[in-house]
Phi, psi and omega in degrees: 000127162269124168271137160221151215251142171217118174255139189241119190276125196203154205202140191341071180060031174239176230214101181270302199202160173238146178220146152276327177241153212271355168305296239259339195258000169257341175295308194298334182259015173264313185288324163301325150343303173306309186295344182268335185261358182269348179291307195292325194302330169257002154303328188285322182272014177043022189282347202229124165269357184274096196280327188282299142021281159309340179264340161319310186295311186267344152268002191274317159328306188267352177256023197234344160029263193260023170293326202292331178297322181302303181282346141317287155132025180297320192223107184288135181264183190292152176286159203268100170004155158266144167291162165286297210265070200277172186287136147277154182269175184307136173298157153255178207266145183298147174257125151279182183298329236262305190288299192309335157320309192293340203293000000 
């Protein structure tokens, strides 16, 4: 017999997501936090008359974290890797005898 360990994310007594690990299962309901306080923020700008639309809105924002930070400008992004294969430079060129004589 095996035990397995399941952490479960529940919103007012409904059953949201199952996590095997408890990181993944404090991510997901920190982003849902987010998504819940970002639904009122746009209930409050009356732009959207639609609540699902809106809650649509207020998780594609929160599961989208950090770009929306990036486009604030709250957060910089990273700067873009150097490739591995970057150039090396050229060897230089053999001097023959003939150039070193002229020297």
């Amino acid at each position: 017999m095996a035990v397995i360990v399941k952490y479960v994310v529940e919103r007012n007594g409904e059953e949201k997501m199952t996590f095997t690990s408890k990181a993944e299962a404090d991510a997901y309901d920190k982003m849902l936090d987010m998504a819940d306080e970002l639904f009122t923020l746009l209930g409050k700008s009356e732009l959207l008359d639609n609540e699902e639309k809106q809650e649509e809105l207020a998780m594609y924002l929160a599961q989208n974290k950090e770009e929306v930070l990036y486009a604030l400008g709250a957060k910089r992004r990273p700067a873009p890797a150097k490739p591995k294969s970057e150039k090396k430079p050229a060897p230089k060129a053999a001097t023959t005898d003939a150039d070193d004589q002229a020297a």
